[in-house]
N, C-alpha and C positions, 0 to 999 in steps of 0.2 A: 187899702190894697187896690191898685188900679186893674189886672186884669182879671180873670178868671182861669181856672187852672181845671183840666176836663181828666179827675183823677181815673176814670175807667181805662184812659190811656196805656196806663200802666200796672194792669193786671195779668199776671202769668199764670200759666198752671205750672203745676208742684216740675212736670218735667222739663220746663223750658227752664227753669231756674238754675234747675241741676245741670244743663248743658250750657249753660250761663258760668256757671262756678267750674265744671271741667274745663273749659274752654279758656276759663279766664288762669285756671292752675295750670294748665298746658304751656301758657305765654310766659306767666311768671315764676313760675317754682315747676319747670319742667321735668327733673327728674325724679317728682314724686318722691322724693323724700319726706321721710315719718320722721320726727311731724313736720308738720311746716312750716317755715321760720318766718310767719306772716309778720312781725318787726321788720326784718330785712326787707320782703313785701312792698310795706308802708313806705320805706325808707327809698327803693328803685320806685317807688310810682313818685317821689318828688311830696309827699302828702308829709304835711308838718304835723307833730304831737305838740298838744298846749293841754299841760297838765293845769289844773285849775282845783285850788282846795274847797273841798264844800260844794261839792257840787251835787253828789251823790246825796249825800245830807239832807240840802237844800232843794232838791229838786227829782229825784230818784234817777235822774240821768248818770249812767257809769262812762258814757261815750256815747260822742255825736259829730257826724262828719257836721261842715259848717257850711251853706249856704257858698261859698266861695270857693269847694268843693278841692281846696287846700292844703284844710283845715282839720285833723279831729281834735275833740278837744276830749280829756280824759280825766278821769276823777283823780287827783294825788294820792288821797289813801288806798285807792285802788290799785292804782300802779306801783305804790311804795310795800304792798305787805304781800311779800311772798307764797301767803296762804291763797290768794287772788293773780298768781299767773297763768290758770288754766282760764279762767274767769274771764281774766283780760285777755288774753289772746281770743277769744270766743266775740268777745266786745268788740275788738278793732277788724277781726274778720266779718262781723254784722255790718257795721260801717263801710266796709269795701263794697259789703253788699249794697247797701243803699249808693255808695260812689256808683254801680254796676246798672243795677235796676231802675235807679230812682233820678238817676242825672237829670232828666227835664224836668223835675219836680225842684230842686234843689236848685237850677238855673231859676226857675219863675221864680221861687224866692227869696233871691238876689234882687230879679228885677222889684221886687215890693220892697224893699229899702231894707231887709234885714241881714244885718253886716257886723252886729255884735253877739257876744257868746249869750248876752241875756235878752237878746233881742232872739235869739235863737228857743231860750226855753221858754222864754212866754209864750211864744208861736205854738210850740211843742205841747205843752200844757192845754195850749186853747183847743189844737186836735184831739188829744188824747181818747174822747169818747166816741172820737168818730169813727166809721167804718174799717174805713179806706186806710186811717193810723194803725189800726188791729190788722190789716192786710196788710199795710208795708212795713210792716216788725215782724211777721210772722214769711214773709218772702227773704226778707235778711236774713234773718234767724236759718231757714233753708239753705240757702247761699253758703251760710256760714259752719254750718255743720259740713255740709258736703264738701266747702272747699280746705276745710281742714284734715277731712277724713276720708281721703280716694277710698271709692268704692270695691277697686279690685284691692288693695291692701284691709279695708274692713274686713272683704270676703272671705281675704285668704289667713288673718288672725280667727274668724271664727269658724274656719274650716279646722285652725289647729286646735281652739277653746273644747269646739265641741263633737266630741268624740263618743261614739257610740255608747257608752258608757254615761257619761252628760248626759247623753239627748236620753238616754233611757232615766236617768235620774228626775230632769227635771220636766219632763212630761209628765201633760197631766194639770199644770201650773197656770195662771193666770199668763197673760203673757207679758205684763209688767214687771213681774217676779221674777220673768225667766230673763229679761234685759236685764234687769239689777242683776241677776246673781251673773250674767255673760259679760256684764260691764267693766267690772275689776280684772279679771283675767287679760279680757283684751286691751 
């Protein structure tokens, strides 16, 4: 690796992220339509799918934009079994995240010579315990929830979910329990 990369650069808080992902659903899927056809997304950003078998398997990676910033590459059985399209959409919206947040992270390493898909998960692997890897998985993860899921259309599903009757129901609850039991409806 020739340079150095000053990961602090690209640290957000929770609400710069969110106006990171409204911002970027404003441009691309503007009228907020439920859900959001982040496929089509992928497809107007110009960004290629390269399904690759055994990836997931071999590496726990389900989806990874590629250093070329081109590129995602996507696990086959992932993408092939229909029990796994809430899953993947979730996946390829992480990934935009990281296109979104992480771009000068993902240019540096280009400029370090990684330009294959296993040239990518070595890299990946060799982060995996570091900080800054747990911070920018959990920053996409962000991105990706919210740009899935507009905030005023969540609000206004659990304004219908929870009805005085609910809230009197499930008061009182853990508030893990009361997501679970408000998740299915919405």
């Amino acid at each position: 690796m020739t340079d150095s990369f000053d990961m602090t650069s690209l640290q957000y808080r929770r609400e710069e992220i969110r106006q990171e992902a409204d911002s970027f659903r404003q441009t691309h899927w503007p009228d907020d339509i439920i859900p959001v056809d982040i496929e089509l997304i992928v497809e107007q950003m110009g960004l290629d799918l390269e399904p690759i078998a055994g990836i997931k398997k071999d590496s726990g990676i389900t989806a990874s934009l590629c250093p070329d910033l081109k590129t995602i590459c996507i696990d086959l059985e992932t993408m092939l079994d229909p029990r796994q399209a809430v899953y993947l959409r979730f996946s390829l919206a992480h990934e935009i995240g990281h296109w979104v947040l992480h771009r000068q992270f993902f240019e540096w390493q280009k400029r370090q010579g990684l330009s294959t898909v296993r040239d990518w998960i070595a890299f990946v692997r060799q982060c995996s315990g570091h900080v800054f890897a747990h911070r920018f998985e959990q920053d996409a993860n962000e991105f990706a929830g919210r740009l899935l899921v507009p905030v005023v259309q969540l609000r206004r599903a659990l304004d219908e979910v929870l009805t005085p009757e609910v809230h009197k129901e499930i008061s009182g609850y853990p508030g893990e329990v009361v997501r679970d039991f408000l998740a299915g409806p919405i």
